[in-house]
C-alpha positions in Angstrom: 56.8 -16.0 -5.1 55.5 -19.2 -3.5 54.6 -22.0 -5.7 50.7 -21.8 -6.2 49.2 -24.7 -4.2 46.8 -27.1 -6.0 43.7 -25.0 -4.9 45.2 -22.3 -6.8 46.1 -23.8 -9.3 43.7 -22.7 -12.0 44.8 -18.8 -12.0 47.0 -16.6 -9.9 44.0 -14.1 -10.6 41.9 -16.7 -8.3 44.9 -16.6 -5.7 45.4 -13.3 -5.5 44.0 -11.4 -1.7 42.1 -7.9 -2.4 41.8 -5.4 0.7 39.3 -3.1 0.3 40.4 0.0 2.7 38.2 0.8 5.6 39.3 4.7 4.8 38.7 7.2 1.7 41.3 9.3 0.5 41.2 12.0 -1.2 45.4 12.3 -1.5 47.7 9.7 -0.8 51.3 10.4 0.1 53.1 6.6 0.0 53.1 2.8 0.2 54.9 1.1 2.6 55.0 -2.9 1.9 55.8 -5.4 5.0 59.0 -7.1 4.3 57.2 -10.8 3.6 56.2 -9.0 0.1 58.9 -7.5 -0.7 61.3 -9.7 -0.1 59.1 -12.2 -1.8 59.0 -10.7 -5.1 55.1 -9.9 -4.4 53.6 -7.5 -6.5 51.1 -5.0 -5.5 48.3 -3.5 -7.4 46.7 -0.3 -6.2 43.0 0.3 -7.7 40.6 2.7 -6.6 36.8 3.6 -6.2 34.5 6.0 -5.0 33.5 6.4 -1.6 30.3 6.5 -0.1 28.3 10.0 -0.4 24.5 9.9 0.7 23.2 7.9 3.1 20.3 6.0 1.9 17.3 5.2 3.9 17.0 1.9 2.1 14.5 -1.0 3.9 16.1 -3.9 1.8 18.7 -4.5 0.2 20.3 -8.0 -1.2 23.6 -8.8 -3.2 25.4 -11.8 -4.1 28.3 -12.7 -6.1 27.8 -15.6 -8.3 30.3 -17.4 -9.8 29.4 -20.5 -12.0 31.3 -23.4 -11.8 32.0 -25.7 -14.9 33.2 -29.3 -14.9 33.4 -31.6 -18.1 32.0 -34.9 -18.1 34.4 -36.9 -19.3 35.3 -40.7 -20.6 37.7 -40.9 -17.8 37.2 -44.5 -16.5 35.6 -43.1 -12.9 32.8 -43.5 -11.5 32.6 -39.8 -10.1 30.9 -36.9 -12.3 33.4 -34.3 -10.9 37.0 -34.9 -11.0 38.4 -31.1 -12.2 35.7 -28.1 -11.0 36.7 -24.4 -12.5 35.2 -21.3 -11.7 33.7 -19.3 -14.7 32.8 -15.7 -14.8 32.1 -13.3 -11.6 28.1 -12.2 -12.0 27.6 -10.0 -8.9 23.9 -9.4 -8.5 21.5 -6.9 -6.3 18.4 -8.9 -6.2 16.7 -6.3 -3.5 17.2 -2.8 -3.1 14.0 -1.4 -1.8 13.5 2.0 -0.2 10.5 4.4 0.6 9.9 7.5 -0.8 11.4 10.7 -0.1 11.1 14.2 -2.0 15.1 14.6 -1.5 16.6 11.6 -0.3 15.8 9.2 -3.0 17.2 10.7 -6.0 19.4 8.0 -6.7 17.0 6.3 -7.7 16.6 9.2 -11.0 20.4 8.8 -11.5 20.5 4.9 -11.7 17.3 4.0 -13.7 16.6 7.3 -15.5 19.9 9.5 -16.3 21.7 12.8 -15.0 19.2 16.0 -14.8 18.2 19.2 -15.9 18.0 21.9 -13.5 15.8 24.7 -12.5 15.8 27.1 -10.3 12.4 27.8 -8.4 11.7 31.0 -8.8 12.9 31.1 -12.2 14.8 34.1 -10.9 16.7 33.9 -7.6 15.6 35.8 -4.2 19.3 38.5 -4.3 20.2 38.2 -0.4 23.4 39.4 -0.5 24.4 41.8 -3.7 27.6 41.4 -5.3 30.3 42.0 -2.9 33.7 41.1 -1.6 34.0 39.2 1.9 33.7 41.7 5.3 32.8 40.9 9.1 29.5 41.9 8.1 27.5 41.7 4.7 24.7 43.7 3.6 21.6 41.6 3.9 19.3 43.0 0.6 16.5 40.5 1.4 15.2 37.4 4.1 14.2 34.4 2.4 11.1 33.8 1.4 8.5 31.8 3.9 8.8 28.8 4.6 12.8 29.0 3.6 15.1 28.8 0.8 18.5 27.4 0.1 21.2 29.5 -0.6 23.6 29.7 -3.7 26.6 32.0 -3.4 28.6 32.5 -6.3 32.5 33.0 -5.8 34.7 34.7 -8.1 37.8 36.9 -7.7 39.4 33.5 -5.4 41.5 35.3 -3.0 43.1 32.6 -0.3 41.3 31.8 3.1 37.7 32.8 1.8 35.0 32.1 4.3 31.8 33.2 5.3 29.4 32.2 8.4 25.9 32.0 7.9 23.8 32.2 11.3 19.8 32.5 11.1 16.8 30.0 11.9 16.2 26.8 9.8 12.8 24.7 10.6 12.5 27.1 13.3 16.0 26.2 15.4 18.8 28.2 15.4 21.1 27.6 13.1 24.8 28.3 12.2 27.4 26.8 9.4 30.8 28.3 7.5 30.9 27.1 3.9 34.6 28.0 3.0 35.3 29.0 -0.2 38.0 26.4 -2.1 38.0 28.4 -5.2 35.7 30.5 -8.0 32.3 28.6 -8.4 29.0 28.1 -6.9 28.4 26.8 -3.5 24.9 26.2 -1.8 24.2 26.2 2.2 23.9 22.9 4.1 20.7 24.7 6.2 17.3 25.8 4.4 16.8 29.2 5.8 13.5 31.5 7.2 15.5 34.1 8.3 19.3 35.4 8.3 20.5 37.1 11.2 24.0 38.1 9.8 26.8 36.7 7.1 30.1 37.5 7.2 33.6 36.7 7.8 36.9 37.9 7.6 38.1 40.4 5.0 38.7 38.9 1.8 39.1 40.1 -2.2 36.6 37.3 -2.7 33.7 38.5 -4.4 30.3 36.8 -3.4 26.6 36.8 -4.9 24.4 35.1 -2.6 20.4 34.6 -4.3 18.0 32.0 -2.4 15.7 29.9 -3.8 12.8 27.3 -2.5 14.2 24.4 -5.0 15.0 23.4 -8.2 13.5 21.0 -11.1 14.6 18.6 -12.9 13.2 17.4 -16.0 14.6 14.5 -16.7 21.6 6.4 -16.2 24.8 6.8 -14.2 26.8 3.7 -12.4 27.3 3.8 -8.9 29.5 2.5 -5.7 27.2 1.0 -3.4 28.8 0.2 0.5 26.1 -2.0 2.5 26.6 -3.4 6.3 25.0 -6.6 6.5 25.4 -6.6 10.5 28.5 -8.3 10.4 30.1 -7.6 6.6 30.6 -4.4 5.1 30.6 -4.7 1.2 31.5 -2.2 -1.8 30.0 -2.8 -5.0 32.0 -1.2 -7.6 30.6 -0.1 -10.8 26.9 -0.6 -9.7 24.2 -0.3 -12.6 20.7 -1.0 -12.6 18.5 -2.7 -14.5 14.7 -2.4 -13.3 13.1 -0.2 -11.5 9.5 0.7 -9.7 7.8 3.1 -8.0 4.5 1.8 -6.4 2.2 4.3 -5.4 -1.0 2.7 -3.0 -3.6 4.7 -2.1 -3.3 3.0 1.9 0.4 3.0 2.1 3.7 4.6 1.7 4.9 5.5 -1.5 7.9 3.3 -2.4 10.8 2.2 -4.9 12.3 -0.8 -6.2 15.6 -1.5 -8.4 17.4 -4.3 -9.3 20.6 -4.6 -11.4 24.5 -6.1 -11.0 27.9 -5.1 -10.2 31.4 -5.5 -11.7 31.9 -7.3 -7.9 31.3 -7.5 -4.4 34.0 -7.0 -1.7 34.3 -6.9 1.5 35.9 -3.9 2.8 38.7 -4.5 5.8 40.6 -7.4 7.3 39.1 -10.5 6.5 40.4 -12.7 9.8 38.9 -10.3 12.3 36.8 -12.3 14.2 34.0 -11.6 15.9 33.0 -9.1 13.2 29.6 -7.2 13.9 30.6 -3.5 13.3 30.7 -1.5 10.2 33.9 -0.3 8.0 32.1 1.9 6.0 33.2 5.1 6.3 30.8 7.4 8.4 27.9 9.4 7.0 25.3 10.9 8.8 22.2 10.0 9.2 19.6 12.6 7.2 16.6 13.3 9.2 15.6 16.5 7.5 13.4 14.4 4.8 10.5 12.3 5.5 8.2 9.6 3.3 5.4 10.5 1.7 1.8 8.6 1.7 0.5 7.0 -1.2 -2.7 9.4 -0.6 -0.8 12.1 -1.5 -1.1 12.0 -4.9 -3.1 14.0 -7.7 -4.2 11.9 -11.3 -4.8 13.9 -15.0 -5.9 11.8 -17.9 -6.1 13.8 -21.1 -5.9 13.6 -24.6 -2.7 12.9 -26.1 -4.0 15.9 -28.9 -4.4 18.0 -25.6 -2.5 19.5 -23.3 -0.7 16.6 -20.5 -1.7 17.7 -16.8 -5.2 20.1 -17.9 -8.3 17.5 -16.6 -8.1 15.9 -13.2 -9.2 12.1 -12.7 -10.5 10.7 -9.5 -11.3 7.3 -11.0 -7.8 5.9 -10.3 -8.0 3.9 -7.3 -5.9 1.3 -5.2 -2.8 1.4 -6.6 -0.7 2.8 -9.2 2.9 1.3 -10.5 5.5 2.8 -12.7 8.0 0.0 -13.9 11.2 0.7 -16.0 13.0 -2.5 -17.7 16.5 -0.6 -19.2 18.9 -3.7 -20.0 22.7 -3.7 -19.6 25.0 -5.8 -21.1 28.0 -6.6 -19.7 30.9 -8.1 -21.4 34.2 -9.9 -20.4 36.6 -9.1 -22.5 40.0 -11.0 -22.4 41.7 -8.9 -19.6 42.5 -12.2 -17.7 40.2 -11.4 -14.9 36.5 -12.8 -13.8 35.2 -9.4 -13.4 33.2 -8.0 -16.3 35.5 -5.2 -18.3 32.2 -3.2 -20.1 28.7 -2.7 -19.9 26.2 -1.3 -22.5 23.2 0.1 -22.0 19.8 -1.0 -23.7 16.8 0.5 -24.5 14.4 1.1 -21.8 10.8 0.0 -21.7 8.4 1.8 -19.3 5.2 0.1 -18.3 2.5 1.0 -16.2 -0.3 -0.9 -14.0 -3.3 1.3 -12.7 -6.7 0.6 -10.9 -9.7 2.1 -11.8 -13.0 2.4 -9.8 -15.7 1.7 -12.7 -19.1 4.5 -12.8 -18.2 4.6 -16.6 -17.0 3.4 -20.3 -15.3 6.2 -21.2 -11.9 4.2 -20.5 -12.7 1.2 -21.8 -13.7 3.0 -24.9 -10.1 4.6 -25.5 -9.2 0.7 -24.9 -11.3 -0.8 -27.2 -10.3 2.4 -30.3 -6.0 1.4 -28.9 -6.0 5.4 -28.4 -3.0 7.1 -27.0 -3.6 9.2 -24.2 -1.9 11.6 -21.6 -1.5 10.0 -17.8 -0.3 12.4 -15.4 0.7 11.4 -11.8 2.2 14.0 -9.3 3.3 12.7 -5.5 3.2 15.8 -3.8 5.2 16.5 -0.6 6.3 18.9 1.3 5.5 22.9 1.0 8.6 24.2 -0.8 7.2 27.9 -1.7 4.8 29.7 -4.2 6.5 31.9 -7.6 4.7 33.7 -9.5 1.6 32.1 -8.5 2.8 28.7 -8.4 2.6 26.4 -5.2 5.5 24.0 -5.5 5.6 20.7 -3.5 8.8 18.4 -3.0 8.1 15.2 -5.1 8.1 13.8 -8.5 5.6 14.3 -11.4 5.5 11.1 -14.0 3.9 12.5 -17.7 3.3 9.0 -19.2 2.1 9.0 -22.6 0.3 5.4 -22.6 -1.8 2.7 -24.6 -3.5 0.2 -23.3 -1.2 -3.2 -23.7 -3.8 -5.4 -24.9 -5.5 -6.2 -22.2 -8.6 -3.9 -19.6 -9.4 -6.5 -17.1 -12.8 -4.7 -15.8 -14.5 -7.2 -13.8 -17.5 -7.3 -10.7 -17.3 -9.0 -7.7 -20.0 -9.6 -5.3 -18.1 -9.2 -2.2 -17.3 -5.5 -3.4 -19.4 -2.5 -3.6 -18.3 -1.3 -6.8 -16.6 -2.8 -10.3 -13.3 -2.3 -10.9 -11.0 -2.6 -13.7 -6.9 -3.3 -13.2 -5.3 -2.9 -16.9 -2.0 -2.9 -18.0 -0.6 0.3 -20.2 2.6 0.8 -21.9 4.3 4.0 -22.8 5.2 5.5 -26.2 7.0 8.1 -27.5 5.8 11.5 -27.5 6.9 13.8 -29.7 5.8 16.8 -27.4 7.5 15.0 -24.3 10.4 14.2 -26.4 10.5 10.5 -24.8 7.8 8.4 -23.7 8.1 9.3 -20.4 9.1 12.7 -18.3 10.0 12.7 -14.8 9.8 15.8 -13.1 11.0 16.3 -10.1 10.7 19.0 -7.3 13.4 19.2 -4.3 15.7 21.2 -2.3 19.1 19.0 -3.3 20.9 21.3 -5.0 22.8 20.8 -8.4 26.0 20.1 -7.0 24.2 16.0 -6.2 25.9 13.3 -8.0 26.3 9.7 -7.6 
């Protein structure tokens, strides 16, 4: 190995040249090393990561990696402050990662700031399409989906080898077609969301399928994450993303949208590093979702209640402007003595959830559960998109906060003579709730399927 040249002279960890692949594998056969490495004793170090999955519609997003810089200040007999500069620790950051909000597309967000999910099915019980049976040209079809379309799950078991099926029917009112092939015994869900099925089938197999449809499912509800971002010239992977804060802003005149901040373990740039001109991405292709779309802020519905009464029962239509959701959940990283700049662990904190409301003032009754520091149920559901009605039920795509709150201190009703009406702009924190079992709950309502994971 060459002798280390005085820039590199403070580690061979600093010296060393990372290539982030432009590919993802899922196997890998061999290595094949150029001769300069081999025959100069090089050693190679193979790490690996996870590849991009969903596309997200994101409308910011900022990173940087930091690394602080030390340099005594010494009796040396110079005049100059700096004579030996070291670099300290590697603190990637994402300062921005802003997005608006969609009832499927912006789950990540859950995973990141909130935690993995519980899921249920809407209905409860599953529309049976096709009724246990193995795999023929063509399947008996026991029911169509329900209006205005449902997802499929098909259950696999009895794995036979070259399992298949072809789904063909009309989804958002186009014709549509996809094979889901059958890897082995488990549970699969269609790509499409389906109004009608015009036939399922493929060829003969011992593979036994149940196939049920449903609108959606529900979570009641922190997981790391690999984040890839083009910059227009750069393509960077962030491995072992976490979050630390996170909003959703809800204005009454605008789009709803969501906020998170947090680190890295480090930021790379994915690729060879001496092409030049560089202005197209490396990260691997995804396609572009276009079966989602934002929701307004106006499309939300308010309960207050008492917190000795039942979360969701009595409207409110005296929250105006704006409402915020903001959760502070701390990490702590560490750097243990691994010899490299990169942090080694991170622990999770507790989280704090706060919340920032306007109200349009025609009465006390608010400022009176203020002024007696009483704990109350706030409800807020963003409502989207028509999934289906069970049992009686409408369902919507979106996400429904149940915040058990106190006022934090402070009420902040005040008139203004350039505006028709007083207002008040307070500032609430959660607590727990015994009946919630947190202090929060985040519901939310999509067609994602289980099988979504960061």
């Amino acid at each position: 190995m060459p002798a280390p040249t005085p820039q590199q002279l403070q580690s061979p960890q600093l010296a060393t040249f990372e290539y982030e692949s432009m590919n993802l594998y899922t196997a890998i056969t061999n290595f094949q090393c150029s001769a300069p490495l081999v025959t100069g004793g090089g050693v190679l170090v193979v790490k690996q990561c996870q590849g991009g999955k969903f596309n997200i519609p994101d409308t910011a997003f900022k990173s940087g990696r930091k690394v602080p810089t030390h340099s005594p200040n010494e009796h040396s007999g110079l005049m100059a402050r700096d004579k030996k500069i070291i670099a300290t620790v590697n603190e990637p950051d994402i300062g921005t990662w802003d997005s608006e909000f969609y009832g499927d597309l912006s789950l990540y967000w859950v995973y990141l700031m909130v935690g993995s999910p519980t899921w249920v099915t809407i209905p409860a019980a599953p529309l049976s399409v096709v009724a246990s049976a193995t795999i023929t040209a063509t399947m008996t079809i026991a029911n169509q989906p329900t209006a205005p379309g449902m997802k499929l799950i098909i259950v696999a078991s009895t794995w036979a080898s070259g399992a298949a099926i072809t789904i063909v029917g009309t989804s958002y009112g186009l014709p549509a077609t996809e094979v889901v092939t059958i890897g082995a015994n488990g549970t699969y869900y269609s790509a499409n969301v389906y109004s009608a099925i015009t036939s399922i089938g493929g060829t003969t197999n011992a593979t036994t399928l149940v196939i049920t449809g449903v609108f959606g499912w529900s979570e009641s509800t922190r997981q790391t994450a690999v984040v890839e971002h083009f910059d227009g010239s750069a393509s960077w992977v962030h491995p072992f993303t976490y979050t630390t804060d996170g909003e959703m802003t809800i204005p009454n005149k605008g789009e709803v949208k969501l906020s998170l901040k947090g680190g890295a373990q480090d930021k790379i740039p994915i690729g060879d590093r001496t092409t030049n001109p560089l202005n197209t991405s490396r990260i691997a292709s995804i396609g572009t979702p276009l079966a989602d779309m934002p929701v307004a802020g106006w499309q939300t519905q308010v309960w207050i209640d008492s917190i000795t009464g039942t979360a969701g029962a009595t409207i409110s239509s005296d929250v105006d402007e704006e409402i915020k959701v903001a959760i502070k959940a701390g990490v702590e990283p560490h750097w243990t003595f691994v010899n490299s700049q990169n942090l080694s662990r991170a622990y999770p904190q507790k989280p704090d959830c706060a919340v920032d409301v306007t109200y349009d003032i025609i009465n006390l009754l608010q400022f009176e559960q203020f002024r007696q520091n009483l704990k109350q149920y706030l409800v807020a559901q963003v409502i989207g998109e028509f999934l289906g009605i069970s049992a009686g039920t409408i369902y919507y795509k979106g996400w429904k906060w149940t915040l058990p709150v106190r006022y934090d201190g402070e009420y902040g009703q005040e008139g203004d003579p350039n505006k028709g009406n007083v207002s008040a702009k307070p500032k609430l924190t959660t607590e727990y709730d015994a009946a919630i079992g947190g202090s929060f709950k985040l519901e939310i309502f999509t067609r994602n399927p289980p099988s979504y994971n960061l």
